[in-house]
PyMOL Python script that loads the backbone (N, CA, C, O; Angstrom):
from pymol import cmd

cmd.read_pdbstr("""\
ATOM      1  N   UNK A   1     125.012 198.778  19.087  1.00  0.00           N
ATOM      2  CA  UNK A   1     124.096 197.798  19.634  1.00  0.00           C
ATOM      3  C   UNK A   1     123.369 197.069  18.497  1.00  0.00           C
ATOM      4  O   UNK A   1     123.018 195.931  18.806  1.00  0.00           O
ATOM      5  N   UNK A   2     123.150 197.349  17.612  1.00  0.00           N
ATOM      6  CA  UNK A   2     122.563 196.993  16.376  1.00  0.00           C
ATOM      7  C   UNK A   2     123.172 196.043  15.670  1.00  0.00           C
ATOM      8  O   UNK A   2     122.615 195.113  15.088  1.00  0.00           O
ATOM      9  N   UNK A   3     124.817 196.371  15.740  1.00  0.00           N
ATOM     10  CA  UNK A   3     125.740 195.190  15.711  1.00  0.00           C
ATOM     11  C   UNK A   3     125.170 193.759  16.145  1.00  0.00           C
ATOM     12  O   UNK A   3     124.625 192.777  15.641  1.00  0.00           O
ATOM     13  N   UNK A   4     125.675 194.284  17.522  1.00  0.00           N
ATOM     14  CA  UNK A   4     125.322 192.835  18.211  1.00  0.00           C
ATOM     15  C   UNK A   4     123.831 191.984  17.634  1.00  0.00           C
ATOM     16  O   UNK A   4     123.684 190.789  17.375  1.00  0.00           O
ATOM     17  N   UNK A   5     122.951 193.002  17.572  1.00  0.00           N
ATOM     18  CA  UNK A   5     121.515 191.961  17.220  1.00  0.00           C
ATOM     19  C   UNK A   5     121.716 191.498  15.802  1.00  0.00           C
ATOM     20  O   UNK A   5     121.535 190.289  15.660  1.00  0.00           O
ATOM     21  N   UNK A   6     121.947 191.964  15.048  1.00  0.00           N
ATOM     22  CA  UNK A   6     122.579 191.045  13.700  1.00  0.00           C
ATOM     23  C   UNK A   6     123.427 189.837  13.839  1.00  0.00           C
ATOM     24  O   UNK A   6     123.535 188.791  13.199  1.00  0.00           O
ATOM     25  N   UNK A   7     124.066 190.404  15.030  1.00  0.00           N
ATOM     26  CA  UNK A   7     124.891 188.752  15.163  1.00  0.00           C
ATOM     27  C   UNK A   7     124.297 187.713  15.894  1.00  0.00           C
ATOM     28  O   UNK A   7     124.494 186.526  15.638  1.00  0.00           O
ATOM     29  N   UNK A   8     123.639 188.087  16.717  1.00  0.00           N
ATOM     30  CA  UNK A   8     122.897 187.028  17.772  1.00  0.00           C
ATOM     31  C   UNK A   8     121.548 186.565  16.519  1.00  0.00           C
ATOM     32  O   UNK A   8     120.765 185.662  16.812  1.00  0.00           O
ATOM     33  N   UNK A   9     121.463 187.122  15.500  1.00  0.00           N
ATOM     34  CA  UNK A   9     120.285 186.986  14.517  1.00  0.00           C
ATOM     35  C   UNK A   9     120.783 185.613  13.769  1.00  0.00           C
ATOM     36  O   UNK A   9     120.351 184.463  13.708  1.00  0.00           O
ATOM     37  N   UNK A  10     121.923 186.324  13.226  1.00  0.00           N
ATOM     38  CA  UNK A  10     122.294 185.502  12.236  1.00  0.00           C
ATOM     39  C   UNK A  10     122.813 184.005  13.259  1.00  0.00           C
ATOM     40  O   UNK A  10     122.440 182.904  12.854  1.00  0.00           O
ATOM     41  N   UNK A  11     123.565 184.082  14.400  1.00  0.00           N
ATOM     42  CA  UNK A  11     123.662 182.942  14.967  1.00  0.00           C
ATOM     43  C   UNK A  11     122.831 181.883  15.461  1.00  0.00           C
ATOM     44  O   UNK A  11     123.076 180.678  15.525  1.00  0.00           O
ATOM     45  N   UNK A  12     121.718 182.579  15.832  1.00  0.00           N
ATOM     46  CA  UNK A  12     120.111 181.860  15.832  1.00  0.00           C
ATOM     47  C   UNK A  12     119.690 181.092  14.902  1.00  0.00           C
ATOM     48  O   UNK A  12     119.145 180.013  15.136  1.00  0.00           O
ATOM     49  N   UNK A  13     119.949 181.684  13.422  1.00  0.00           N
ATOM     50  CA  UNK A  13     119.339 181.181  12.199  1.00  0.00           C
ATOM     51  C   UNK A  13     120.426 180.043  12.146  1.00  0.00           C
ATOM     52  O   UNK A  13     120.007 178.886  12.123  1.00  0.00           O
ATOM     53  N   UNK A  14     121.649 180.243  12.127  1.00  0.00           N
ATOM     54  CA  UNK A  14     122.706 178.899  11.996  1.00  0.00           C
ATOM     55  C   UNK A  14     122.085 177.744  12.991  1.00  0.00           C
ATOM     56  O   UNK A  14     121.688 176.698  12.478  1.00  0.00           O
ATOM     57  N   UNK A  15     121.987 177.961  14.629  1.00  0.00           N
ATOM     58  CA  UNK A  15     121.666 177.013  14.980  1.00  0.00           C
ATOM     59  C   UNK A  15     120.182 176.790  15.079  1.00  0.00           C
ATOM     60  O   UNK A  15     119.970 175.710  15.632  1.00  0.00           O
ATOM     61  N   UNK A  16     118.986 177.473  14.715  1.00  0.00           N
ATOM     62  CA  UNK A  16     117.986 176.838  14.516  1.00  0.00           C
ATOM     63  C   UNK A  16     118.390 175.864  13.252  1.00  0.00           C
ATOM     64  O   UNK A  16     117.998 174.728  13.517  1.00  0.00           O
ATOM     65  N   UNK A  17     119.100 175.923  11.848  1.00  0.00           N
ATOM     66  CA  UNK A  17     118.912 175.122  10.928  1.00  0.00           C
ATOM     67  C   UNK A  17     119.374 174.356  11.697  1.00  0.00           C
ATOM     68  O   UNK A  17     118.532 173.810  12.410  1.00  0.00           O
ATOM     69  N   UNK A  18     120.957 173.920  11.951  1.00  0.00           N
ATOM     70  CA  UNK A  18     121.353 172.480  12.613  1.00  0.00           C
ATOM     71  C   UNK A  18     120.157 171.654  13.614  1.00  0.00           C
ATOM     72  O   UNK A  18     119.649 170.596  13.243  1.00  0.00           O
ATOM     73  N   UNK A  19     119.954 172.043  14.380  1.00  0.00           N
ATOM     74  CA  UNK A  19     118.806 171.969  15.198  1.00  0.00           C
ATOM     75  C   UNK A  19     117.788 170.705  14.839  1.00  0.00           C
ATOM     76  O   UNK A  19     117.525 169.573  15.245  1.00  0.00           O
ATOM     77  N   UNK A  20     117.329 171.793  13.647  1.00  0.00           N
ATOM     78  CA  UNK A  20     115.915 171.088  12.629  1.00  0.00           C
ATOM     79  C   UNK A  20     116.559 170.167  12.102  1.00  0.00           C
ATOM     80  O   UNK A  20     115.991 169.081  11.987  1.00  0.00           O
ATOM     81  N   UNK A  21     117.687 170.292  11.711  1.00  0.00           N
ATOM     82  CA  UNK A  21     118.189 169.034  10.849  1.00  0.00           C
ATOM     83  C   UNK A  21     118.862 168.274  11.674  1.00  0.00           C
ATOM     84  O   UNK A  21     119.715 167.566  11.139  1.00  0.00           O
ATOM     85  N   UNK A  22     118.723 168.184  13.026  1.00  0.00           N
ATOM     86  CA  UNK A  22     119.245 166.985  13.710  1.00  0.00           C
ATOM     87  C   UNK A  22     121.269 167.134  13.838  1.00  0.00           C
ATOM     88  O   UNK A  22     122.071 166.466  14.491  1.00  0.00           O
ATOM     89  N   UNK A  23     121.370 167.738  13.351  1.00  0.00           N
ATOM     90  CA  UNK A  23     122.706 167.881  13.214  1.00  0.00           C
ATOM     91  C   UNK A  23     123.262 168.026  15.407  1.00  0.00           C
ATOM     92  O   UNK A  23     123.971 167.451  16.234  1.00  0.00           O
ATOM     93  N   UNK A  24     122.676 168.741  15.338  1.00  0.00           N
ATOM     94  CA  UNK A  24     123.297 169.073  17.287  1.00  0.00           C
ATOM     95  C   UNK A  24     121.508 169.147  17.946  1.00  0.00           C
ATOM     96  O   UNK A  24     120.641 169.831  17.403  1.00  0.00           O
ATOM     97  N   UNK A  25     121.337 168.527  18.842  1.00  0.00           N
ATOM     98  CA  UNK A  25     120.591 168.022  19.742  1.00  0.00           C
ATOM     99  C   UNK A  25     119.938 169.139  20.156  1.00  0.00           C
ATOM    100  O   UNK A  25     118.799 169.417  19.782  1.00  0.00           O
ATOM    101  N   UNK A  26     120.619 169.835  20.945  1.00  0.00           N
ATOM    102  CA  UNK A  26     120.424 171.170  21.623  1.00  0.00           C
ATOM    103  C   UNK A  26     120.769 172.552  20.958  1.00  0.00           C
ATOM    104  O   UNK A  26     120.930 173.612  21.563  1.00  0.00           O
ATOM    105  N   UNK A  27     120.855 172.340  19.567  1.00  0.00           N
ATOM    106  CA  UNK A  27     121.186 173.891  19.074  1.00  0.00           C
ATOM    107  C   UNK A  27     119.691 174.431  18.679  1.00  0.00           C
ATOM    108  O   UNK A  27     119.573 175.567  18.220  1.00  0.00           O
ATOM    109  N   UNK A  28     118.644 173.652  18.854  1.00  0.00           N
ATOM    110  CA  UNK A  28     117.196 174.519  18.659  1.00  0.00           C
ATOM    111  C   UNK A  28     116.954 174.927  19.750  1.00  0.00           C
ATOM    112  O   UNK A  28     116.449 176.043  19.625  1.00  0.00           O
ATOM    113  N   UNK A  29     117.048 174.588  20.976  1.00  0.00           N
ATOM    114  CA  UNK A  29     116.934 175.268  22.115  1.00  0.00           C
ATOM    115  C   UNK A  29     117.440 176.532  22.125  1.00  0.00           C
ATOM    116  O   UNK A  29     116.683 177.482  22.326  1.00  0.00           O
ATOM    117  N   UNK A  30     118.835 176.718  21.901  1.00  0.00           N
ATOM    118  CA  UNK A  30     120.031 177.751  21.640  1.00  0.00           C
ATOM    119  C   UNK A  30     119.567 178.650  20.836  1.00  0.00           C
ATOM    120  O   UNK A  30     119.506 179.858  21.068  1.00  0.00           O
ATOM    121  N   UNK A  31     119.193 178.036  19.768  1.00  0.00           N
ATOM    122  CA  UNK A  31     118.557 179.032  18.909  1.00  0.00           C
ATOM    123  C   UNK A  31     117.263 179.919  19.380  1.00  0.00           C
ATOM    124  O   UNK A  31     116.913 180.883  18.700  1.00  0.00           O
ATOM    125  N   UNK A  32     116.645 179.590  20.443  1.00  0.00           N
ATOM    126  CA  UNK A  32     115.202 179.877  20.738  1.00  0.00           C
ATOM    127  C   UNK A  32     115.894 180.940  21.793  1.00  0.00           C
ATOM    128  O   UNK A  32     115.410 182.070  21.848  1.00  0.00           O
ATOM    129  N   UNK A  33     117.214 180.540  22.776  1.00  0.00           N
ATOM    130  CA  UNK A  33     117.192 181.732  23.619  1.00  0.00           C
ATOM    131  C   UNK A  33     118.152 182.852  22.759  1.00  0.00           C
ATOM    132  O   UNK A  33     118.139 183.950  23.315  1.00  0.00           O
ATOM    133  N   UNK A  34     118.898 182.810  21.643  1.00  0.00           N
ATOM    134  CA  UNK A  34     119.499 183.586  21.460  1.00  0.00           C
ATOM    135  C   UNK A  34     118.840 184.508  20.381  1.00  0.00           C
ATOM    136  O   UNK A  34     119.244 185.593  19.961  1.00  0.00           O
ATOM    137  N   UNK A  35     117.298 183.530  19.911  1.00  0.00           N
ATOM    138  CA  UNK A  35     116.403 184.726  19.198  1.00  0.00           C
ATOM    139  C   UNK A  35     115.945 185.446  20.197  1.00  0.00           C
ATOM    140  O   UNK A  35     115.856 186.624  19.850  1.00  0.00           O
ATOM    141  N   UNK A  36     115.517 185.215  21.608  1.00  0.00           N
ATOM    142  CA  UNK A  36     114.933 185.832  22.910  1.00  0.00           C
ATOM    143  C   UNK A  36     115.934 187.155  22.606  1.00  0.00           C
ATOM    144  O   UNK A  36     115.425 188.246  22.349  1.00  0.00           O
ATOM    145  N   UNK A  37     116.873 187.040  22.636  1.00  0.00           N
ATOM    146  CA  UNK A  37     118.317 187.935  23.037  1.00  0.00           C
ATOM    147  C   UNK A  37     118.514 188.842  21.961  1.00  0.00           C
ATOM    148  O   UNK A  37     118.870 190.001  22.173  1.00  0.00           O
ATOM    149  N   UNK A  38     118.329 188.442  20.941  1.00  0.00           N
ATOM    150  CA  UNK A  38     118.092 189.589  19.512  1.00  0.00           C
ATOM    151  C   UNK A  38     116.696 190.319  19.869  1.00  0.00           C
ATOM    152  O   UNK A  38     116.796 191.517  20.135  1.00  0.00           O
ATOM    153  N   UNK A  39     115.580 189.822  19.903  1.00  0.00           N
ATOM    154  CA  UNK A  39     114.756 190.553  20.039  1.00  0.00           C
ATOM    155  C   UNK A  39     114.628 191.611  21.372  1.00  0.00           C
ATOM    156  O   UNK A  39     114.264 192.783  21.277  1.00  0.00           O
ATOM    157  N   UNK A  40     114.953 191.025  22.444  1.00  0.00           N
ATOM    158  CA  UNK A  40     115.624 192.155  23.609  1.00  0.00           C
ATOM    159  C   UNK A  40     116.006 193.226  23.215  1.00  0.00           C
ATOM    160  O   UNK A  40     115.564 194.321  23.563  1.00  0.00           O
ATOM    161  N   UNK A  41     117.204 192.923  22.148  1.00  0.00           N
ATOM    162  CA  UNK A  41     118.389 193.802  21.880  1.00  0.00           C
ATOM    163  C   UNK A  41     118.330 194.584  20.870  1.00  0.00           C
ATOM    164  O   UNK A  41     119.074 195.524  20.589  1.00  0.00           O
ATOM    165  N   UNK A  42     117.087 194.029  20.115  1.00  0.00           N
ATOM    166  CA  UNK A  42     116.743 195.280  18.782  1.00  0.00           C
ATOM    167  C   UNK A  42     115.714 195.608  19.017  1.00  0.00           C
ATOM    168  O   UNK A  42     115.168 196.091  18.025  1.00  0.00           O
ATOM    169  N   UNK A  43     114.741 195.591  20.421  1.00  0.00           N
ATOM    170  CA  UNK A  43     113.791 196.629  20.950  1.00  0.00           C
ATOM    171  C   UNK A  43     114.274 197.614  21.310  1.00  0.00           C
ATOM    172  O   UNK A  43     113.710 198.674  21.040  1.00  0.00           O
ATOM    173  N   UNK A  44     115.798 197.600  22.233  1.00  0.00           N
ATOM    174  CA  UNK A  44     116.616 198.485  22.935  1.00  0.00           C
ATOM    175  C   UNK A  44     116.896 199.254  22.004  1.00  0.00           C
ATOM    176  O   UNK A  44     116.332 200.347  22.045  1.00  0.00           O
ATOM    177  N   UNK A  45     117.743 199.015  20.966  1.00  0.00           N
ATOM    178  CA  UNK A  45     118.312 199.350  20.119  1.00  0.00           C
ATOM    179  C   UNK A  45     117.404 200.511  19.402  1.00  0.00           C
ATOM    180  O   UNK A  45     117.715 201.673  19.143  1.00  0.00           O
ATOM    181  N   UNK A  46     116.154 199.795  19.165  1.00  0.00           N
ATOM    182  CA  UNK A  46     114.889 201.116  18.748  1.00  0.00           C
ATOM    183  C   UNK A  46     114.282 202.149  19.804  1.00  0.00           C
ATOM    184  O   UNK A  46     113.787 203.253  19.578  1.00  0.00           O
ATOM    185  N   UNK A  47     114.404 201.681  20.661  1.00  0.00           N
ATOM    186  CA  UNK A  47     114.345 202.498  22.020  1.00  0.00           C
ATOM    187  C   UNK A  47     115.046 204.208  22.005  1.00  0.00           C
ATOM    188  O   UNK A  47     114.582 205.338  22.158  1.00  0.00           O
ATOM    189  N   UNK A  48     116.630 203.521  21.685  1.00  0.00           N
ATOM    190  CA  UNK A  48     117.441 204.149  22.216  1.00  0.00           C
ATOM    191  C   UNK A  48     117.605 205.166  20.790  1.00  0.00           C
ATOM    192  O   UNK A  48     117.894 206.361  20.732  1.00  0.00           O
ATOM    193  N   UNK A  49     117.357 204.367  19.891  1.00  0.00           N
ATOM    194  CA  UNK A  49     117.482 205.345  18.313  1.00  0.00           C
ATOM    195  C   UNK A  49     116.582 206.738  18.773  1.00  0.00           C
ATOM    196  O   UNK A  49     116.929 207.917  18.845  1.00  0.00           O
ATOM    197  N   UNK A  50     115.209 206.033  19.065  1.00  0.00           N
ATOM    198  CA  UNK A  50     114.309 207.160  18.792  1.00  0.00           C
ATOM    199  C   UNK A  50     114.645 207.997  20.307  1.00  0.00           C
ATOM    200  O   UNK A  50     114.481 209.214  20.218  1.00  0.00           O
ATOM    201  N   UNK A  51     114.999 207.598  21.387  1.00  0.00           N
ATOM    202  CA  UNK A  51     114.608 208.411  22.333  1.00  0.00           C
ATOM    203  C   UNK A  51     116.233 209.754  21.723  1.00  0.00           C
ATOM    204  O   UNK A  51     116.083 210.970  21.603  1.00  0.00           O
ATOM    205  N   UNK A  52     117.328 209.128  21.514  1.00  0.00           N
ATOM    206  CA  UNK A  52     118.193 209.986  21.234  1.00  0.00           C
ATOM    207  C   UNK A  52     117.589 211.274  19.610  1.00  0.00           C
ATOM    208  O   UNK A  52     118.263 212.152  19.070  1.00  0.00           O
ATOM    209  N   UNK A  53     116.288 210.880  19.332  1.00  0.00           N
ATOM    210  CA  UNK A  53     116.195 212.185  18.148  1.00  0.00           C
ATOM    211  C   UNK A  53     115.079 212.528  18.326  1.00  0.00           C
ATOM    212  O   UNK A  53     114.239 212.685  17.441  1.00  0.00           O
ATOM    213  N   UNK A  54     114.844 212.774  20.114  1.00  0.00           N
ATOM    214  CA  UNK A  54     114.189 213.670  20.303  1.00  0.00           C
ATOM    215  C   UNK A  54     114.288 214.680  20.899  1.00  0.00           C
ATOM    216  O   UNK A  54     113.356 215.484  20.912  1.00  0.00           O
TER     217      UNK A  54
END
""", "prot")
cmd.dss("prot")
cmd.show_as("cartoon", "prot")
cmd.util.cbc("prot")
cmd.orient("prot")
């Protein structure tokens, strides 16, 4: 799961830059829900670390 939030991280950061730089219209939007979706996913992710070492 940790996977995945690195990737939805790093894909955020790609389309927030285009975004800012005008490059695609709607990739700052994109970027805003797919940081939503990392942060979801690397709360879980810490969730699930700690509840499994206890």
């Amino acid at each position: 799961m940790l996977r995945w939030t690195i990737i939805f991280l790093i894909i955020a950061i790609i389309a927030g830059i285009f975004g800012f730089f005008g490059i695609a219209a709607g990739a700052a939007s994109i970027a805003k829900v797919l940081f939503v979706i990392f942060l979801i996913l690397f709360v879980g992710s810490l969730v699930m670390r700690n509840r499994n070492t206890v």
